[in-house]
PDB file of N, CA, C and O in Angstrom, chain B, residues numbered from 101:
ATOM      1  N   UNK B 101      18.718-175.285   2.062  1.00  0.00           N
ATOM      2  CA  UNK B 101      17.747-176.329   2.315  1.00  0.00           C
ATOM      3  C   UNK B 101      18.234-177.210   3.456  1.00  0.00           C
ATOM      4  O   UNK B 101      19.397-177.601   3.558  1.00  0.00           O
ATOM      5  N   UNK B 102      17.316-177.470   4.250  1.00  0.00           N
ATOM      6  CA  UNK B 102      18.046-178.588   5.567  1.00  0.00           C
ATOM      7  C   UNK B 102      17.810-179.657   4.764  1.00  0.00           C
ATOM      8  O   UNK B 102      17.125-179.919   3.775  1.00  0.00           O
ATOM      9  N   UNK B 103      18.819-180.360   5.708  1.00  0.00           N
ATOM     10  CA  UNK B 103      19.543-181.943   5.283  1.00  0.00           C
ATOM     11  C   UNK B 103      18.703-182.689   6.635  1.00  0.00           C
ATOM     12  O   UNK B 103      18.191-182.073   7.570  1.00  0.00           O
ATOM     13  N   UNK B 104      18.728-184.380   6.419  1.00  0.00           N
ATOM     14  CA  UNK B 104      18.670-185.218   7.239  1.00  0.00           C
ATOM     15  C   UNK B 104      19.731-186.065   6.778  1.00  0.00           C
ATOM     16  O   UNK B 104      19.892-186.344   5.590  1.00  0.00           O
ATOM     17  N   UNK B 105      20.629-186.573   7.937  1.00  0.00           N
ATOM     18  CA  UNK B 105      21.745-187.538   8.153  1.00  0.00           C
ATOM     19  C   UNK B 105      21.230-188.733   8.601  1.00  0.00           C
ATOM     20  O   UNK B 105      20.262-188.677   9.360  1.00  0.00           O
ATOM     21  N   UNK B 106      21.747-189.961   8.239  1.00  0.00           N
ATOM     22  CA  UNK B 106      21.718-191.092   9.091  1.00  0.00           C
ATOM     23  C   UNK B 106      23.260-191.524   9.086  1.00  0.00           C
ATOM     24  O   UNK B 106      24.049-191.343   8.159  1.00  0.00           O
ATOM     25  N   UNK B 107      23.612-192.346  10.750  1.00  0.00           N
ATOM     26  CA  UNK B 107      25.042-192.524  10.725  1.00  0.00           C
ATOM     27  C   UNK B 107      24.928-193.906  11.454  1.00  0.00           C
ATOM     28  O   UNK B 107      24.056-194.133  12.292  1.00  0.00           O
ATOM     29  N   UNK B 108      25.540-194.488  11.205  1.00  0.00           N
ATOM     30  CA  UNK B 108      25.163-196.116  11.529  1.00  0.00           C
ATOM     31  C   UNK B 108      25.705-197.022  10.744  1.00  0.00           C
ATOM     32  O   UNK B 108      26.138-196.888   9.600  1.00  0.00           O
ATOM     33  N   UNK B 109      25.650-198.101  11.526  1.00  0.00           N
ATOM     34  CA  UNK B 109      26.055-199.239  10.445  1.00  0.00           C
ATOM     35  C   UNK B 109      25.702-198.976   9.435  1.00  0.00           C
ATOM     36  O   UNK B 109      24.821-198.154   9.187  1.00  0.00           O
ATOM     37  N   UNK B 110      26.490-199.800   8.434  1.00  0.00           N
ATOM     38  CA  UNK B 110      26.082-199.511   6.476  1.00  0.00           C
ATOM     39  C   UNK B 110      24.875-200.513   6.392  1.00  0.00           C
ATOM     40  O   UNK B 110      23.970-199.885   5.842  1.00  0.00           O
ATOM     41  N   UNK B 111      24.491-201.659   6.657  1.00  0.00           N
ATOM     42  CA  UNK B 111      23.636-202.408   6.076  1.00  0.00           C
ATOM     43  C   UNK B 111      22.242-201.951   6.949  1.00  0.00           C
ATOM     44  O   UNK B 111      21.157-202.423   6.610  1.00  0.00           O
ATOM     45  N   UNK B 112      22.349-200.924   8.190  1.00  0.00           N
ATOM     46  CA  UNK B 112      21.267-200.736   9.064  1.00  0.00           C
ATOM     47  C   UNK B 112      20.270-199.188   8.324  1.00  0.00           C
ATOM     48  O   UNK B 112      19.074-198.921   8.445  1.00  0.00           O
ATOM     49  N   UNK B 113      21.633-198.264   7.408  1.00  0.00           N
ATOM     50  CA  UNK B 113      21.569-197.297   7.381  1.00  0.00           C
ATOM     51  C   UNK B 113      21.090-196.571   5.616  1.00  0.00           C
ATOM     52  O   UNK B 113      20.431-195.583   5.290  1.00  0.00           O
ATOM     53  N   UNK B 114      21.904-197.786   4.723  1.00  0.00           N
ATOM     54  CA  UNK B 114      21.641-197.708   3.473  1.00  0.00           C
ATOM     55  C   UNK B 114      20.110-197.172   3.116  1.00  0.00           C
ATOM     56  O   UNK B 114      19.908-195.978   2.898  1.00  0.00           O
ATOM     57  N   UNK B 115      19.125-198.092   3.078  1.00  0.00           N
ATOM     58  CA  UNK B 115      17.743-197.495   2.767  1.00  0.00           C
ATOM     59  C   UNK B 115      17.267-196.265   3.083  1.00  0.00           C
ATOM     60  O   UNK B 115      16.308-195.704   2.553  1.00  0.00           O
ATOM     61  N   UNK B 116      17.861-195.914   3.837  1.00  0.00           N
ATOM     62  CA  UNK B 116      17.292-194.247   3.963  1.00  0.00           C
ATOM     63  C   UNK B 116      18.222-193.277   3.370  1.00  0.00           C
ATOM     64  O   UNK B 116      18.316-192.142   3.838  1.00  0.00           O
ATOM     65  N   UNK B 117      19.008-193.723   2.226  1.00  0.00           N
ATOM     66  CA  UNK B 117      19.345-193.135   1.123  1.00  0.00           C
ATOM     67  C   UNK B 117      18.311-192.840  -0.116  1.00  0.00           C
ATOM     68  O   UNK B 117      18.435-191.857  -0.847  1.00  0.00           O
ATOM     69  N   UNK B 118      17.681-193.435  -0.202  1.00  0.00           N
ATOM     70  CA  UNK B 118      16.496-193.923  -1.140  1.00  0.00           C
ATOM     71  C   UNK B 118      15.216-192.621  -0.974  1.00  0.00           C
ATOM     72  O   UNK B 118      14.562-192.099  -1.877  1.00  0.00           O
ATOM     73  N   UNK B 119      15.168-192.355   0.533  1.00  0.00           N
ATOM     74  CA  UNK B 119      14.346-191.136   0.549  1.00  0.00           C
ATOM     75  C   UNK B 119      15.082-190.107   0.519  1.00  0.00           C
ATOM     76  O   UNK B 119      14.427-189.261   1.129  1.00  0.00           O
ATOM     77  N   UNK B 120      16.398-189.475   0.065  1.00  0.00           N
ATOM     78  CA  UNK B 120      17.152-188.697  -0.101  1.00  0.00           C
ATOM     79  C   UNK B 120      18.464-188.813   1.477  1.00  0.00           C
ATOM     80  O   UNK B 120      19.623-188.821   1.062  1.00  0.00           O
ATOM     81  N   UNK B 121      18.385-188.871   2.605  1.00  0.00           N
ATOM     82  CA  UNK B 121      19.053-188.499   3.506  1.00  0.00           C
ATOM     83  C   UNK B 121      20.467-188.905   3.174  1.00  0.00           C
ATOM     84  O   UNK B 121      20.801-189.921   2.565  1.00  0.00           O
ATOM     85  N   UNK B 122      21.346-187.845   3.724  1.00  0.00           N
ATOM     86  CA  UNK B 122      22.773-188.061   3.640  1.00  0.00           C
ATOM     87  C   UNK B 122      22.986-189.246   4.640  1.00  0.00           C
ATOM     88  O   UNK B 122      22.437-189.306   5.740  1.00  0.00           O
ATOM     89  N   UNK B 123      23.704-190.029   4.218  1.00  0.00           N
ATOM     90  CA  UNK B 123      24.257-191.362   4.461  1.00  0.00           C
ATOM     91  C   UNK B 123      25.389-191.162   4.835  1.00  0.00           C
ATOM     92  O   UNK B 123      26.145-190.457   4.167  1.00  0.00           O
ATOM     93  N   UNK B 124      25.886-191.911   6.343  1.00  0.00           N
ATOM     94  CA  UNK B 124      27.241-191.560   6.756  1.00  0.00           C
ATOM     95  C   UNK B 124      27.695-192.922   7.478  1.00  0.00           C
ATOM     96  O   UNK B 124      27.698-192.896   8.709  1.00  0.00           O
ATOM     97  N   UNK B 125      28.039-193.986   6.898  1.00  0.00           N
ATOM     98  CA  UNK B 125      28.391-195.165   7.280  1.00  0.00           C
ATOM     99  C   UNK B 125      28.961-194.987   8.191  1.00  0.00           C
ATOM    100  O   UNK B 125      29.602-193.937   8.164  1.00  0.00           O
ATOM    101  N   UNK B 126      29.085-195.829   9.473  1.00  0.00           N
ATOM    102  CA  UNK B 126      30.079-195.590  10.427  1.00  0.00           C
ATOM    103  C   UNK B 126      30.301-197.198  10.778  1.00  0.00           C
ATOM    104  O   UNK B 126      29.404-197.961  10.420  1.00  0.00           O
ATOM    105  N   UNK B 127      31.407-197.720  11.433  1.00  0.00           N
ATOM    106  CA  UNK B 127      31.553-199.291  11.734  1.00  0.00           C
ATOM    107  C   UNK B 127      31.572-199.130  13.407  1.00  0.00           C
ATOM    108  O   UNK B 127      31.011-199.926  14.160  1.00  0.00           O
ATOM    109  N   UNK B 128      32.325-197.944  13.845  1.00  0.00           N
ATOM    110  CA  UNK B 128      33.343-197.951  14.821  1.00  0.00           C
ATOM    111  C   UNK B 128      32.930-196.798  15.540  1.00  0.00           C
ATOM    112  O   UNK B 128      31.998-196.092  15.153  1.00  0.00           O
ATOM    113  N   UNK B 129      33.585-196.578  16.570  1.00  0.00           N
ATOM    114  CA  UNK B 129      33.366-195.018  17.495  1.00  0.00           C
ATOM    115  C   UNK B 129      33.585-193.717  16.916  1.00  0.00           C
ATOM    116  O   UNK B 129      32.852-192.728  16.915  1.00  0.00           O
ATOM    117  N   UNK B 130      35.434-194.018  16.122  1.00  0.00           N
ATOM    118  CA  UNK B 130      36.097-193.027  14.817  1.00  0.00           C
ATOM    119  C   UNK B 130      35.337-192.646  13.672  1.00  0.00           C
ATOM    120  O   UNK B 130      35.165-191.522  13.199  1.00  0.00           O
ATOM    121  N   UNK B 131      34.795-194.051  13.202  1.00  0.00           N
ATOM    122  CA  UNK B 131      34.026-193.275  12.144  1.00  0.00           C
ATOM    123  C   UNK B 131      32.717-192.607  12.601  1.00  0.00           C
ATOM    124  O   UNK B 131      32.142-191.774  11.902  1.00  0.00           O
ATOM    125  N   UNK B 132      32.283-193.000  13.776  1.00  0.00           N
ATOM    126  CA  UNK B 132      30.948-191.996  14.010  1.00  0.00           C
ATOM    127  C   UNK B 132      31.252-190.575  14.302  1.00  0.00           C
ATOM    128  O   UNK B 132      30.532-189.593  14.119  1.00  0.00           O
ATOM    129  N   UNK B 133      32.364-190.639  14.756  1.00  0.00           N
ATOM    130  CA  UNK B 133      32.358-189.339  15.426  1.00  0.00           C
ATOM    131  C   UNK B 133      33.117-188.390  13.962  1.00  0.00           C
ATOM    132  O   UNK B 133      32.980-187.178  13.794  1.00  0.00           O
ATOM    133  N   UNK B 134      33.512-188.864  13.502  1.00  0.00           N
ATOM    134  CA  UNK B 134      34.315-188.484  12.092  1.00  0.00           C
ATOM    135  C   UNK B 134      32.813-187.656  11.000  1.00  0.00           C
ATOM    136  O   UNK B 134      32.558-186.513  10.620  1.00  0.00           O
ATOM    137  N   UNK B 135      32.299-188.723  10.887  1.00  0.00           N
ATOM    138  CA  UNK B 135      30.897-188.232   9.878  1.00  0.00           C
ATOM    139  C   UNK B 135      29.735-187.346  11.175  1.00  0.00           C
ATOM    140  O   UNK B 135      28.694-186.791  10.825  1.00  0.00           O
ATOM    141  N   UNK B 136      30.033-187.379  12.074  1.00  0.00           N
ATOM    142  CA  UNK B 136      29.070-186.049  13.174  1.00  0.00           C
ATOM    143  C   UNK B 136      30.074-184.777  12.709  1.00  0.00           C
ATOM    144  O   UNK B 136      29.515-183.771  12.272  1.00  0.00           O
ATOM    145  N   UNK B 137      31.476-184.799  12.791  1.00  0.00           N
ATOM    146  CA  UNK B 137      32.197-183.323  12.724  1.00  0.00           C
ATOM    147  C   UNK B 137      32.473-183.252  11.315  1.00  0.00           C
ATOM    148  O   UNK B 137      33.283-182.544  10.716  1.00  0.00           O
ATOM    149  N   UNK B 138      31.490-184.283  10.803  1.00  0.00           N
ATOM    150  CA  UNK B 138      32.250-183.487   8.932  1.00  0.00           C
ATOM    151  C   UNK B 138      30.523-183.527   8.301  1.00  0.00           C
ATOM    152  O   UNK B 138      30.361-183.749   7.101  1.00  0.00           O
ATOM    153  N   UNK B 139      29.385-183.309   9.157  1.00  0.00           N
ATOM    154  CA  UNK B 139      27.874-183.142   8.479  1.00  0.00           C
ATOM    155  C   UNK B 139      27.956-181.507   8.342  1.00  0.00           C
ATOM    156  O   UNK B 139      28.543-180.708   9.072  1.00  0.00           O
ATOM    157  N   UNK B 140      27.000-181.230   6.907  1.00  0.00           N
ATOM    158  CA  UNK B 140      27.149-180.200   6.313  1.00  0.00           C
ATOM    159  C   UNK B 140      26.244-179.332   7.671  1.00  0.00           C
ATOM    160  O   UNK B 140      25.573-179.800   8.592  1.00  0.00           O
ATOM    161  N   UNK B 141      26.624-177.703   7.254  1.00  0.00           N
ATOM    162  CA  UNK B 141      26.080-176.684   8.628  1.00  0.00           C
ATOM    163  C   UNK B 141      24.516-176.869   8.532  1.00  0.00           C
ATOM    164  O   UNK B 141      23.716-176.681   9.449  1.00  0.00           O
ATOM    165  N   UNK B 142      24.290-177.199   7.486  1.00  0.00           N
ATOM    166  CA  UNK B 142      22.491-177.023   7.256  1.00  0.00           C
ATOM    167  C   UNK B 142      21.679-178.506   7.452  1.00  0.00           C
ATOM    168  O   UNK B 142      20.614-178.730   6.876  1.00  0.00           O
ATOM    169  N   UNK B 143      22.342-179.477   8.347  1.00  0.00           N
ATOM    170  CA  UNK B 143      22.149-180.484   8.815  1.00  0.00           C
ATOM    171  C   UNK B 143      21.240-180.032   9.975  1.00  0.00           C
ATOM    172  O   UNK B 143      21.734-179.107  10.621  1.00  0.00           O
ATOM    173  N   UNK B 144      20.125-180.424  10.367  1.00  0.00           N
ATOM    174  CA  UNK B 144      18.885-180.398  10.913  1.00  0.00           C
ATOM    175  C   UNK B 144      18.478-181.528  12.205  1.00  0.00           C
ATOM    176  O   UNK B 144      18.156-181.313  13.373  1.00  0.00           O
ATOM    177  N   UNK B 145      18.658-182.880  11.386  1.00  0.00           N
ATOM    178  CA  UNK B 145      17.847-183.846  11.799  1.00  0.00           C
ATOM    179  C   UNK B 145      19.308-184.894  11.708  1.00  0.00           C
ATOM    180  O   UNK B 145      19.908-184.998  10.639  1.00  0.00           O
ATOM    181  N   UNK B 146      19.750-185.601  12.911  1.00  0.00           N
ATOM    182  CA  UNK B 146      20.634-186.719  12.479  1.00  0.00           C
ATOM    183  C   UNK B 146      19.763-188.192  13.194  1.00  0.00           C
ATOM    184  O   UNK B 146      19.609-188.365  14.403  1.00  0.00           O
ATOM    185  N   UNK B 147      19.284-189.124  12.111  1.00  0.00           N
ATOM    186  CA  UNK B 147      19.015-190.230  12.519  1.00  0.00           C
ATOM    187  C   UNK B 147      20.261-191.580  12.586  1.00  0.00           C
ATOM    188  O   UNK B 147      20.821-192.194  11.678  1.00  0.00           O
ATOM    189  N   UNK B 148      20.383-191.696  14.369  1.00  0.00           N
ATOM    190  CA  UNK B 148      21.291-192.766  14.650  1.00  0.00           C
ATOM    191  C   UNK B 148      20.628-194.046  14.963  1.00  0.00           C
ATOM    192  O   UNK B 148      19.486-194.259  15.370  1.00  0.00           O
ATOM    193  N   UNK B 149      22.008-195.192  14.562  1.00  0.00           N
ATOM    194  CA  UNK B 149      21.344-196.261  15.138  1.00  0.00           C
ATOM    195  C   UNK B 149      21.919-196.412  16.422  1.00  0.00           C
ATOM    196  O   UNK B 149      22.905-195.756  16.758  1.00  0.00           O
ATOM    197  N   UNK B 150      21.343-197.269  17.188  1.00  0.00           N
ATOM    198  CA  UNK B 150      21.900-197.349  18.776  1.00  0.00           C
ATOM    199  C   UNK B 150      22.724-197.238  18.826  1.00  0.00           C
ATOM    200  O   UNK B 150      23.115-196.419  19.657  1.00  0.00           O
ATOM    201  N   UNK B 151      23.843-198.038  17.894  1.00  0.00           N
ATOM    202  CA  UNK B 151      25.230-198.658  18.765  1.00  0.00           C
ATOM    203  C   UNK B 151      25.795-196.759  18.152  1.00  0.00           C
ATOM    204  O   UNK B 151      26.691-196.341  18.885  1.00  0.00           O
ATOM    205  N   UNK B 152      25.421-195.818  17.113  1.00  0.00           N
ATOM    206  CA  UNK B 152      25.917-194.651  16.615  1.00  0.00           C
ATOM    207  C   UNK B 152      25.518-194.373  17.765  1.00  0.00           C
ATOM    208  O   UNK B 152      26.499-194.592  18.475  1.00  0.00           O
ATOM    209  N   UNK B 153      24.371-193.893  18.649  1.00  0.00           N
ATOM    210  CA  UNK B 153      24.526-193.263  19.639  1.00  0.00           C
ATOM    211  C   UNK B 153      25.250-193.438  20.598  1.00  0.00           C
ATOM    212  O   UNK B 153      25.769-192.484  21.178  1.00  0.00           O
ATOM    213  N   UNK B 154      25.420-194.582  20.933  1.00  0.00           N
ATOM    214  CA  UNK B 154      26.616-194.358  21.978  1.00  0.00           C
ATOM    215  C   UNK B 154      27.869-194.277  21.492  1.00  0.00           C
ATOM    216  O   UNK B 154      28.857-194.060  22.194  1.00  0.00           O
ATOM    217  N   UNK B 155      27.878-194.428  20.417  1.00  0.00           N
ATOM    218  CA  UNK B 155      29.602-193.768  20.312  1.00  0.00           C
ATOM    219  C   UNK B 155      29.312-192.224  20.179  1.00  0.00           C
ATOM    220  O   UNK B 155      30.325-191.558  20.389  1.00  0.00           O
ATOM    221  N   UNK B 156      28.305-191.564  19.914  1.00  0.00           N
ATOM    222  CA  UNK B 156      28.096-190.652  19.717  1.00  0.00           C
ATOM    223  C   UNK B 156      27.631-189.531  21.337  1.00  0.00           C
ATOM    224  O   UNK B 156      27.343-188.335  21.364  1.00  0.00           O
ATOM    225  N   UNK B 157      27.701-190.264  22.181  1.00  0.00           N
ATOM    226  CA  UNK B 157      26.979-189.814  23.151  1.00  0.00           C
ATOM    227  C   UNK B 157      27.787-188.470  24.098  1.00  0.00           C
ATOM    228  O   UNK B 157      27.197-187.697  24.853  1.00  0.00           O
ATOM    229  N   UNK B 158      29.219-188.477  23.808  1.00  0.00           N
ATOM    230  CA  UNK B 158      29.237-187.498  23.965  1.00  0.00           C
ATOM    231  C   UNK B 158      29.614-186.218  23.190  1.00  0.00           C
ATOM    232  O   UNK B 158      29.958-185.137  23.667  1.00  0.00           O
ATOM    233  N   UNK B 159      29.461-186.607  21.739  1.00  0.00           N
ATOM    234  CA  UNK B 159      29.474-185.516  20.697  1.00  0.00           C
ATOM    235  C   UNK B 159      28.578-184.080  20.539  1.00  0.00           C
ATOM    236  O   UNK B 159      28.769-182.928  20.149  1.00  0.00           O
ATOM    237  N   UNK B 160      27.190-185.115  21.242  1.00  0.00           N
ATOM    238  CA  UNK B 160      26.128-184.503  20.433  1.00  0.00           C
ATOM    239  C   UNK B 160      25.893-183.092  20.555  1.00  0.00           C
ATOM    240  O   UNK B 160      25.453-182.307  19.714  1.00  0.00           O
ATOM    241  N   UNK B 161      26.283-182.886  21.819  1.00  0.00           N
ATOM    242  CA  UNK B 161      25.829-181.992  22.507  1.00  0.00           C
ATOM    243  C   UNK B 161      26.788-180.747  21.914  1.00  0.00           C
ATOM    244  O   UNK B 161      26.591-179.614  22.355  1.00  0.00           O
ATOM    245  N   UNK B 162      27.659-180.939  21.072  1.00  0.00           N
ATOM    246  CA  UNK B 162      28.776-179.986  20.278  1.00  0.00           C
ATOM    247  C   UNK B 162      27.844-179.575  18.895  1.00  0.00           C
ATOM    248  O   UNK B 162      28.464-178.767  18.204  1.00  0.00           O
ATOM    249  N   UNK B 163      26.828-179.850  18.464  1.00  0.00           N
ATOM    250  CA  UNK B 163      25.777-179.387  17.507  1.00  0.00           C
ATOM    251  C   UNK B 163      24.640-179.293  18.074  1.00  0.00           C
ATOM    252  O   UNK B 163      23.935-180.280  17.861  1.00  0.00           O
ATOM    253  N   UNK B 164      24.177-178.503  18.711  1.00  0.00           N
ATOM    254  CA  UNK B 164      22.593-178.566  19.199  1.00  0.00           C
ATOM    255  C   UNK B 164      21.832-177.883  18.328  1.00  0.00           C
ATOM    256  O   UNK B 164      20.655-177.774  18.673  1.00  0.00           O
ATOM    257  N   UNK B 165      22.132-177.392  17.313  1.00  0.00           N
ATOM    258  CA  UNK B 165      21.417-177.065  16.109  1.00  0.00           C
ATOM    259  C   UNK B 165      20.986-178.049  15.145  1.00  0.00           C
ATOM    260  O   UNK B 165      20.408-177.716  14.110  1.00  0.00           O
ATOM    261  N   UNK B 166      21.283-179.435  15.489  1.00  0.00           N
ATOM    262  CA  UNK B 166      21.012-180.630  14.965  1.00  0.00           C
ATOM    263  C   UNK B 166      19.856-181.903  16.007  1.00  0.00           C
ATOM    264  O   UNK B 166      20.173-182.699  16.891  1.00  0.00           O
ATOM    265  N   UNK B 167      19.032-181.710  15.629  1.00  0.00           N
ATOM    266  CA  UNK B 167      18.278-182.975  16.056  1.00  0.00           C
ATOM    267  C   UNK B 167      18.587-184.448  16.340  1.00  0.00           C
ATOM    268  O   UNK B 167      18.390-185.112  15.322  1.00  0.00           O
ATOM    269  N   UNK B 168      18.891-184.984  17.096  1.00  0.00           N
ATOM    270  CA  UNK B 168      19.736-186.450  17.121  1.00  0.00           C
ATOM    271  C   UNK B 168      18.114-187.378  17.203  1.00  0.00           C
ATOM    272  O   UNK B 168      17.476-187.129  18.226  1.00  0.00           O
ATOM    273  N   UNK B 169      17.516-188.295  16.310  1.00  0.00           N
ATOM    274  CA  UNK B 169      16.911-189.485  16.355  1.00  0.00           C
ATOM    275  C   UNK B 169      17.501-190.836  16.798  1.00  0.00           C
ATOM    276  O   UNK B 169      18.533-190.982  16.143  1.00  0.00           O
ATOM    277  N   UNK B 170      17.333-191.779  17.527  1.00  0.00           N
ATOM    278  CA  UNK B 170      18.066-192.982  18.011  1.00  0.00           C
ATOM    279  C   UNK B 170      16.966-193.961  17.127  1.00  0.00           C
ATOM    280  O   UNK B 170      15.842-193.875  17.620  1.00  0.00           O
ATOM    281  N   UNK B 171      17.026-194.839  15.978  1.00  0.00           N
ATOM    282  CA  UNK B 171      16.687-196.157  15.561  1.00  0.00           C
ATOM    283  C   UNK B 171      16.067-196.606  17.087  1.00  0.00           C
ATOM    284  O   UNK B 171      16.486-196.481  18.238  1.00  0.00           O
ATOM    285  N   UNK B 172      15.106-197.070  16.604  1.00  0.00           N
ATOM    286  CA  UNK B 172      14.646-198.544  18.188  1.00  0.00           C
ATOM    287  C   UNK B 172      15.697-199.646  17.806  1.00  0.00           C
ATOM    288  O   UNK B 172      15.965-199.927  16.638  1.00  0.00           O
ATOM    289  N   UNK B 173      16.161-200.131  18.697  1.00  0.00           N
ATOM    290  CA  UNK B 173      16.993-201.285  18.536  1.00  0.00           C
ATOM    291  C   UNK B 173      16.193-202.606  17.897  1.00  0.00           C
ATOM    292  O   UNK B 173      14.973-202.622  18.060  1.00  0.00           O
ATOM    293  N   UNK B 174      16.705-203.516  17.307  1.00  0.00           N
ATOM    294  CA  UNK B 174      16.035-204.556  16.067  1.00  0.00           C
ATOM    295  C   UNK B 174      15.650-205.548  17.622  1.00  0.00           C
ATOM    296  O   UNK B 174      14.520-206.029  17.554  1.00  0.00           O
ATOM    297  N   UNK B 175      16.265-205.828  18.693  1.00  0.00           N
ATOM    298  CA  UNK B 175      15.664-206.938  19.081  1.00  0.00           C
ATOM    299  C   UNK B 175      14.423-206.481  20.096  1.00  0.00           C
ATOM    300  O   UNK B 175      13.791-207.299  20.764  1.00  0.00           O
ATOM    301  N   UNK B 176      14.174-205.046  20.105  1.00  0.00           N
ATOM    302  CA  UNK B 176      13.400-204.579  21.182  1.00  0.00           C
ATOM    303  C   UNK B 176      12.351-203.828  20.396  1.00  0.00           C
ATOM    304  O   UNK B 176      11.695-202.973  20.991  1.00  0.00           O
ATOM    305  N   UNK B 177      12.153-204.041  19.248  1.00  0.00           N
ATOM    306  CA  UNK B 177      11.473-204.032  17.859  1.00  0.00           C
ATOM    307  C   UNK B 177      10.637-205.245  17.885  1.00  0.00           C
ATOM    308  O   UNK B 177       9.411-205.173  17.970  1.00  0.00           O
ATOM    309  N   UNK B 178      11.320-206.429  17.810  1.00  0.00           N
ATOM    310  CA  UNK B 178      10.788-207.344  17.727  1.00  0.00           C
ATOM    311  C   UNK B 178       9.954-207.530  19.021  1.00  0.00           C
ATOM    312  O   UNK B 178       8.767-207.228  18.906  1.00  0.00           O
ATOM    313  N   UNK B 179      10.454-208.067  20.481  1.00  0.00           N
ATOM    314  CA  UNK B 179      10.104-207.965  21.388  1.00  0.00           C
ATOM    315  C   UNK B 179       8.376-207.199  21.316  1.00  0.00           C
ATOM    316  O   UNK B 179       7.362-207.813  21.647  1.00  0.00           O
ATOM    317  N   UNK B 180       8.397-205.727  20.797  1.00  0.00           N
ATOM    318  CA  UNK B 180       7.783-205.194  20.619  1.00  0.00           C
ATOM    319  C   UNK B 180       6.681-205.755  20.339  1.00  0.00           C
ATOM    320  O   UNK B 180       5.763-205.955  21.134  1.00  0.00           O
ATOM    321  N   UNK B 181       6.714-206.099  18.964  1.00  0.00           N
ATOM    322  CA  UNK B 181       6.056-206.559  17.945  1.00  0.00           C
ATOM    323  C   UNK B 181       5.362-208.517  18.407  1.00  0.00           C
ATOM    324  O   UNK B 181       4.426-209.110  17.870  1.00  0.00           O
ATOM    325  N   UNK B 182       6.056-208.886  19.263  1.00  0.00           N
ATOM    326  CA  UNK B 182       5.379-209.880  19.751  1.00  0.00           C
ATOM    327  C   UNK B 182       4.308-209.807  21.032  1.00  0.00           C
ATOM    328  O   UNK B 182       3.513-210.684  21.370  1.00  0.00           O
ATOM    329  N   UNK B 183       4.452-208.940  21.438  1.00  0.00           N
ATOM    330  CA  UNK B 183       3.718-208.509  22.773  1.00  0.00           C
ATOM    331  C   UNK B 183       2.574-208.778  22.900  1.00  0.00           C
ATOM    332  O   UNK B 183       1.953-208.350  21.927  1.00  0.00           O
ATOM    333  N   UNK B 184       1.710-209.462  23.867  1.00  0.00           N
ATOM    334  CA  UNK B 184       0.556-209.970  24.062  1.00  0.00           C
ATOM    335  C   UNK B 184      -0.536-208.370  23.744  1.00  0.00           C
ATOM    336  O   UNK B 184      -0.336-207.167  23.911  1.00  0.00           O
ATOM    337  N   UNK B 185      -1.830-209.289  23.160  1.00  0.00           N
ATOM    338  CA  UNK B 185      -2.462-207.962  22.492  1.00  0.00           C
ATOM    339  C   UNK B 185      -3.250-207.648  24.102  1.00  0.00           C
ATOM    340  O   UNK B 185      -3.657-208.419  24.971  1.00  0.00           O
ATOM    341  N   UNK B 186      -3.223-206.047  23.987  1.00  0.00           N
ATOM    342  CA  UNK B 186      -3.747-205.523  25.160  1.00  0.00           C
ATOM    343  C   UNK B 186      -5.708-205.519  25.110  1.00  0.00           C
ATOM    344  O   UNK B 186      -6.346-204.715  24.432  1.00  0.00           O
ATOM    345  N   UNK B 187      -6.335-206.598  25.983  1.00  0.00           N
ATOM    346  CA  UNK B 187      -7.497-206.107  26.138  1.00  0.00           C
ATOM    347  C   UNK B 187      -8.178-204.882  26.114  1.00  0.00           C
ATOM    348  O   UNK B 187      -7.753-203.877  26.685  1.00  0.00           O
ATOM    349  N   UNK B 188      -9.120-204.928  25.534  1.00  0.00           N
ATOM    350  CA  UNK B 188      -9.825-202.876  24.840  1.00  0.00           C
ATOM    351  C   UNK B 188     -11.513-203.315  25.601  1.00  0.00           C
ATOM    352  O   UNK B 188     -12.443-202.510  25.546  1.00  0.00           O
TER     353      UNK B 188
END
């Protein structure tokens, strides 16, 4: 059965335990790159948060049988989300 990973901060990354995905806390560059070379072979889909992708940025490309997702960053989310409404 394929897996989905998330690797990221713990407090960014937790809730998407809840829909099943393997959870791979990371704080640091070590631990990201630590939980990328220890995800099971039937890993599919890895959802990162930003700061995981760039520690991750030059891993990825050592699993291309894995899907890498990047989180939108929280302040460019927001940004987002305030944006003047577009005339229709």
């Amino acid at each position: 059965m394929a897996r989905i990973a998330v690797i990221g901060e713990p407090l960014r990354i937790y809730g998407y335990g809840l829909a099943g995905a393997l959870i791979c806390p990371a704080r640091d560059r070590l631990e990201a790159i630590r939980a990328w070379r220890e995800l099971p072979h039937d890993t599919v889909v890895v959802v990162l948060t930003p700061n995981a992708a760039d520690w991750l940025a030059e891993e990825l490309a050592s699993r291309p049988d894995a899907l890498p997702v990047v989180l939108p960053d929280a302040d460019a989310a927001v940004a987002w989300a305030r944006r003047p409404e577009v005339p229709r």
